[in-house]
Each structure stands twice: as C-alpha cells, then as structure tokens.
C-alpha positions as CSV (number, residue, x, y, z in Angstrom):
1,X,113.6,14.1,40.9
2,X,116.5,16.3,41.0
3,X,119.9,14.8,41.1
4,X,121.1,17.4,43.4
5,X,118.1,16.3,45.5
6,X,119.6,12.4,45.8
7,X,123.0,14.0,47.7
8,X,123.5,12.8,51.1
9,X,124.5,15.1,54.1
10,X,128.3,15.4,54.8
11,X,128.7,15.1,51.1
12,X,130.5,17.3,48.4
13,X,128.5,17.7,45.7
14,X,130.2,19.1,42.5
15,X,128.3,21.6,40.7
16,X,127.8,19.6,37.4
17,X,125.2,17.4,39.4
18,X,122.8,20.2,39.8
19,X,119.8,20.9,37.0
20,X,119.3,24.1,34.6
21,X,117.1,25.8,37.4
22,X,119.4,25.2,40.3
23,X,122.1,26.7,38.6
24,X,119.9,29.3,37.6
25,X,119.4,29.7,41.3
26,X,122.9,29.7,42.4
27,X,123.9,32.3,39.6
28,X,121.0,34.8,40.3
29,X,122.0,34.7,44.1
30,X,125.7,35.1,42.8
31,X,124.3,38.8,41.7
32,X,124.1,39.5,45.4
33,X,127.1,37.7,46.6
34,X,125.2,35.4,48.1
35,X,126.3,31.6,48.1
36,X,123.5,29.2,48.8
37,X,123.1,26.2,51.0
38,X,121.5,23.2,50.0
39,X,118.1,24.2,51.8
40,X,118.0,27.4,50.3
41,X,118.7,26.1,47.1
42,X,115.4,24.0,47.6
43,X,113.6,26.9,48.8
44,X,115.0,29.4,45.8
45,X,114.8,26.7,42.7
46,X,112.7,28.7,39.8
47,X,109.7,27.3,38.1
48,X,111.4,28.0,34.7
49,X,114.6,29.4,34.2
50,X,117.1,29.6,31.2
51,X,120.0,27.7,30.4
52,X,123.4,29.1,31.7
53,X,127.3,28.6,31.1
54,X,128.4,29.2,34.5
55,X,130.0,25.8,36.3
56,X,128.5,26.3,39.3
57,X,131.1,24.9,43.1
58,X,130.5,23.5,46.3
59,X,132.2,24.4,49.6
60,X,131.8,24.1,53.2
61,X,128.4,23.7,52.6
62,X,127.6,26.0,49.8
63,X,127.2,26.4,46.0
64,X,128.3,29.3,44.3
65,X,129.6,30.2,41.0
66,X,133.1,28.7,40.2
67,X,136.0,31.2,41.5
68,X,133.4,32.9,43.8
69,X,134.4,30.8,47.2
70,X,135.4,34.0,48.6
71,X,131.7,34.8,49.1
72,X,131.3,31.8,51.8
73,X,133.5,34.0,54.6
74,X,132.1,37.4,53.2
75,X,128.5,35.4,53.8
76,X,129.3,35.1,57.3
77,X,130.5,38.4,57.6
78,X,127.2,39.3,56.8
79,X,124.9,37.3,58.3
80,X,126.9,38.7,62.1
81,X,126.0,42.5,61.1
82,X,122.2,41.2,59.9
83,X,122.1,39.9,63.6
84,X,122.6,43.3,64.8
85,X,120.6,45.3,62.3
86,X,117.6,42.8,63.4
87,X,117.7,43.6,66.3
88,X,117.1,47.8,65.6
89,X,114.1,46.6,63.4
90,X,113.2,44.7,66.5
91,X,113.2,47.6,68.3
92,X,111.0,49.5,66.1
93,X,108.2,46.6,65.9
94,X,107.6,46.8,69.5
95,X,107.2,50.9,69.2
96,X,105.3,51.0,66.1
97,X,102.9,48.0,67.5
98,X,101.1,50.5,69.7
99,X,100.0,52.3,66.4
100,X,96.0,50.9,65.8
101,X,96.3,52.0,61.8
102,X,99.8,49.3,61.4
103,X,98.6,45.7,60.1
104,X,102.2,44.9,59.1
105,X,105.8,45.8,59.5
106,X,108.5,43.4,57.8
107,X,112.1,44.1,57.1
108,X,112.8,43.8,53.1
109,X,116.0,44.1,50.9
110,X,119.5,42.3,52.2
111,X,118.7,42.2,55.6
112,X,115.7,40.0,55.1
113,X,118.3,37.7,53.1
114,X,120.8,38.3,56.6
115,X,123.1,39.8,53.7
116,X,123.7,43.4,55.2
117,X,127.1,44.9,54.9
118,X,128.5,47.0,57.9
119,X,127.5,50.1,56.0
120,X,123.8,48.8,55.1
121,X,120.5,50.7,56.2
122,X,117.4,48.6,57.5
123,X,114.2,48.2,55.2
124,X,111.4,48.4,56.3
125,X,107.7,47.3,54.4
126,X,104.5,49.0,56.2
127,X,100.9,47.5,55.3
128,X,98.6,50.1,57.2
129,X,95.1,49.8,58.0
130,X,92.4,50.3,55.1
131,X,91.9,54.5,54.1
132,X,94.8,55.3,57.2
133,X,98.1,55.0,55.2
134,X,99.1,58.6,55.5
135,X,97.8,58.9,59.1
136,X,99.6,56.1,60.0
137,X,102.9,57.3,58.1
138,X,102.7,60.2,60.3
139,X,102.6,58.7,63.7
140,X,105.3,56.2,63.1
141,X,107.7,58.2,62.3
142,X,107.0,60.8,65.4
143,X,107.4,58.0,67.5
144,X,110.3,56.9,65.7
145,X,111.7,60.8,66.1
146,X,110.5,60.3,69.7
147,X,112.6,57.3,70.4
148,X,115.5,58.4,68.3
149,X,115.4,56.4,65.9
150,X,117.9,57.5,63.1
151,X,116.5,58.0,59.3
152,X,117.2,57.6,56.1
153,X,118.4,60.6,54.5
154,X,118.4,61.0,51.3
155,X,122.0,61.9,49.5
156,X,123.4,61.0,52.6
157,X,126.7,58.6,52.1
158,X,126.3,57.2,55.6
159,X,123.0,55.1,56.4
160,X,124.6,52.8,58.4
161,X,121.7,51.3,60.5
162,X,119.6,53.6,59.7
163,X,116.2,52.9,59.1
164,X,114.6,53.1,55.4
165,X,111.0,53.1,55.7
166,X,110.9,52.8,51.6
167,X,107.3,51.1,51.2
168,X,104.0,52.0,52.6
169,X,100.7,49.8,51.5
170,X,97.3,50.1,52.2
171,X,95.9,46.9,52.7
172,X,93.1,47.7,50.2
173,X,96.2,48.0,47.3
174,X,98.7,45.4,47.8
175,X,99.4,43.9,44.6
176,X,101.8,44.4,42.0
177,X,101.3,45.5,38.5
178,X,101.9,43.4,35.4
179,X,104.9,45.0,34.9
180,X,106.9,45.1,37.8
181,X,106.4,41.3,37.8
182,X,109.6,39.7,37.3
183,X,112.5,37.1,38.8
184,X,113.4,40.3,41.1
185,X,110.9,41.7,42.2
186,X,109.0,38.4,43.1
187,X,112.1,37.4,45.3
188,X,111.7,40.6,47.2
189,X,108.3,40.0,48.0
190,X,108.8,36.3,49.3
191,X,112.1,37.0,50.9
192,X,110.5,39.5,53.8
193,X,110.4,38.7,57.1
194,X,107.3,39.7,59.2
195,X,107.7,41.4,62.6
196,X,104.0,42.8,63.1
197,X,101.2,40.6,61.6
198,X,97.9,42.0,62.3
199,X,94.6,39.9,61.0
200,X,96.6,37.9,58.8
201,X,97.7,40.6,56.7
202,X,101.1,39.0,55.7
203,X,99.0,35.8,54.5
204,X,97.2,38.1,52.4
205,X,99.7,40.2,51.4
206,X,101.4,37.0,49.8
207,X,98.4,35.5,49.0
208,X,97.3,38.6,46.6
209,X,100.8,38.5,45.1
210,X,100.5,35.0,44.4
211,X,102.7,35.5,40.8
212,X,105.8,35.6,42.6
213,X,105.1,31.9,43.1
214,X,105.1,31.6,39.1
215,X,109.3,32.2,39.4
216,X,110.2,31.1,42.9
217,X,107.5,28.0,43.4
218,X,108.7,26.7,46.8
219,X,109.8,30.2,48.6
220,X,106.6,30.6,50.7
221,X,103.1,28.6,51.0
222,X,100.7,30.8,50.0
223,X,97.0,30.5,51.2
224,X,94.5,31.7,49.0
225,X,92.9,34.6,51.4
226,X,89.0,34.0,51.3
227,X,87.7,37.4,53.1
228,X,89.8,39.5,50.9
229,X,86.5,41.6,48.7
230,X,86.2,44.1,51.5
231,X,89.7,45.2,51.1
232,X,88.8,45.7,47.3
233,X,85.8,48.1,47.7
234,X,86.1,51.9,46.7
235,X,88.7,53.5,49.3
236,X,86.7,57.0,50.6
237,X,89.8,59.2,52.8
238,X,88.3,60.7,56.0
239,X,89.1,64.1,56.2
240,X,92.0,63.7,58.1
241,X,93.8,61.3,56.0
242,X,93.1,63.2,53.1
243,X,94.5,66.1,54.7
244,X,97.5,64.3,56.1
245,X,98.0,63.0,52.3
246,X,98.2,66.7,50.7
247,X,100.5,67.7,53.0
248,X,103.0,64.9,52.8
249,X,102.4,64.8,48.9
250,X,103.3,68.5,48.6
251,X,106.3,67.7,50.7
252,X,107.4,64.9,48.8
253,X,106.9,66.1,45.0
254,X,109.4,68.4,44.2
255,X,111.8,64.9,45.1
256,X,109.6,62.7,43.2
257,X,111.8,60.9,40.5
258,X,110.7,57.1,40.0
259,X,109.0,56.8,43.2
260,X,105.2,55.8,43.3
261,X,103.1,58.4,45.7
262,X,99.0,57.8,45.6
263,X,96.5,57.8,48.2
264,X,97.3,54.2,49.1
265,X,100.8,53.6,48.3
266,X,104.1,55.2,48.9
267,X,107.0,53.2,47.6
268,X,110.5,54.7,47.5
269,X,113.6,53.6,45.4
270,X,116.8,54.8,46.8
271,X,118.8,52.3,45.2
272,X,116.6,50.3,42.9
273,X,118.3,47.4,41.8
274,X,115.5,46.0,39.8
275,X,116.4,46.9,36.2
276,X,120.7,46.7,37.4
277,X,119.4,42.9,38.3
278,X,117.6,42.1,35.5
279,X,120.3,43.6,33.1
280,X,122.9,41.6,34.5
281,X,120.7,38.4,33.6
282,X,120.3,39.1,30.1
283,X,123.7,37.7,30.0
C-alpha cells in the first residue's frame, strides 16, 4: 500500500511521503496548473510512470509541485467560471436531446477537469447514431444557430463561452489508433463528463477505449460492452448522409491542417496540446 494512502484526514502530508507514480501524478497535472486533492490523486495515480526530481507540497488540501502554491487560489478561480460554462453546455444538452441521430454529448478539455479560465470556450464530444454523423452535425448546429448559441470561430481571439463542437464520432468508429495512445490523450478520454447518454453509449465509448485504463488505472470503471459487433459491421451512408458529408467535406477542406474528416469522424484541433504535453514530459 501506498504511504500517501495511510494519511489521515486533517493531516499535512509532506510531499516526500508520496510514491514515484503519485508524484508523477501531481507533476503531469502541474502541466495544467492544476493542484490535486487527495481523492483525485487516487483517481489520477498512473499504472507505470517514470521517476521524477520534482519535491512535490501540500497545502490546504492539495499537492502540487514545490513553489506552485499559487495554483490552489487560481484552482478556485477556476472551478467558479467552470460552474458557469456548465451551465451553457447544460443548456445545449437539453436542445440537442430532441435530435434522434445524438447517442452522446459530453463536455471535454479543461472544463471537464472544472479548470476553465474566464476566457475559455466549452468542448463539446458528439457520439451520433450509426451511418447519421453528418446528418446529425447538421441539425445540431441549426438548432444551436436557432437558439443563439455562439460558435467557435476559428482565428478568432475571443471564444469566451463559446461553444467548440471539436469531435464528432459515429458510434460504429469510436476507438483510438495505436498512435494517438498516450498519457494525454487517455486522460482526455476518461476525464469527460457525460450530459446525454443514449443506449449506453458512454459505457461503450469507454469500454472500446479501454487502453486509457493501461495509464490512468483507477479514473473510470470500465465495463466490457457485450453487444458491441453490430456497431463494427460495414457502415453503408444513405443517400442523404452521404450527401450531407460531400457538402460539409468540400466546405471544410480547403481549412484542413491536422484535423481528421472521414465518413464517421470529424475531430478538430484548435489548440492541440497533445504533442506541447508530451514534450514538456520528456523532461
């Protein structure tokens, strides 16, 4: 057992007592300026993680990386603009919900972590309804128009609240590839927060991404999804969603730079921290 594990509540527990994985933990979250409390640091321990030299502190409740305890008031900064910014996504879910083709809507990114800044837009991860992605793309964000919603615009300096709609899955193609599969990217999948969850399409959304578990073990209980080979069968597009596809693609490439765009995916990057992150480990 751990000995940060045998600390008692109330307790100051100096840094030095935690393990090579918990202060993995508190330095990786350190990246994002994001102290950890002791539950969290359960929840985000790695299955195997690197030595590192950083003497990790404890304060009011939180670890963080020695000289970082400014990061406990900026924390709750944070967390009191997430509260609002949950509350837009909110908002969407109960539009969008009236859509048949959305299985899932969850917010991703910082504001699933309740680590927005004031300036922050709102992520938002779609898992649509087997050969009705770009159908479904369509009609949520007509409704969103309808609503006024406010969008995500691309080279725009201000997305405050603003709503980035950055990934799009069909249900039939949820898993990553080999080599996106890293510390970072297996956070972002275990850190989302559900707000629609159709037919258990979260459960299998985790449960066909099951890897993640591989870095962050005790982040989510995954169960193994038993009706998932009809989501696997050979996707045939109606003649609608094909169409609705074409014309969205032919919209989209001229912008396409390191985004992913197929019949049954649409994941966007505006900021992609992935290889930033992972640099910044290879300390």
């Amino acid at each position: 057992m751990s000995v940060l594990h045998e600390f008692t509540s109330g307790k100051n527990p100096p840094g030095g007592g935690l393990n090579a994985s918990e202060r993995f933990s508190v330095f990786y979250h350190n990246l994002f300026e994001y102290p950890l409390t002791f539950s969290e640091l359960v929840k985000w321990t790695p299955g195997d993680a690197p030595e590192i030299g950083s003497r990790v502190d404890y304060k009011n409740g939180y670890y963080f990386i020695e000289g970082k305890d400014g990061l406990v008031y900026k924390r709750t900064v944070r967390k009191r603009f997430s509260r609002r910014k949950r509350k837009i996504a909110e908002r969407v879910s109960k539009i969008v919900f009236f859509i048949p083709g959305v299985k899932m809507v969850a917010i991703s990114g910082s504001l699933a972590m309740d680590n927005a800044g004031k300036e922050s837009d709102i992520d938002l991860i779609f898992i649509t309804k087997k050969g009705r992605l770009w159908t479904t793309r369509i009609a949520v964000y007509v409704l969103l128009k309808l609503f006024n919603f406010r969008l995500r615009k691309p080279l725009n300096p201000r997305q405050k609240d603003r709503l980035c709609l950055n990934i799009w899955l069909d249900e039939s193609d949820l898993t990553w590839s080999k080599k996106e599969r890293n510390f970072y990217t297996a956070h972002e999948i275990l850190q989302i927060t559900p707000l629609i969850n159709r037919g258990g399409a979260y459960e299998r959304f985790l449960s066909v991404n099951k890897w993640a578990l591989k870095f962050w073990p005790n982040a989510a209980e995954v169960r193994l999804n038993k009706n998932s080979s009809s989501y696997t069968k050979p996707l045939k597009l109606n003649m609608l969603e094909m169409l609705c596809f074409k014309i969205q693609y032919s919209y989209m490439k001229q912008k396409i730079t390191r985004e992913v765009v197929t019949p049954t995916r649409a994941i966007f990057h505006p900021n992609n921290l992935s290889k930033k992150i992972l640099g910044k480990m290879a300390y």
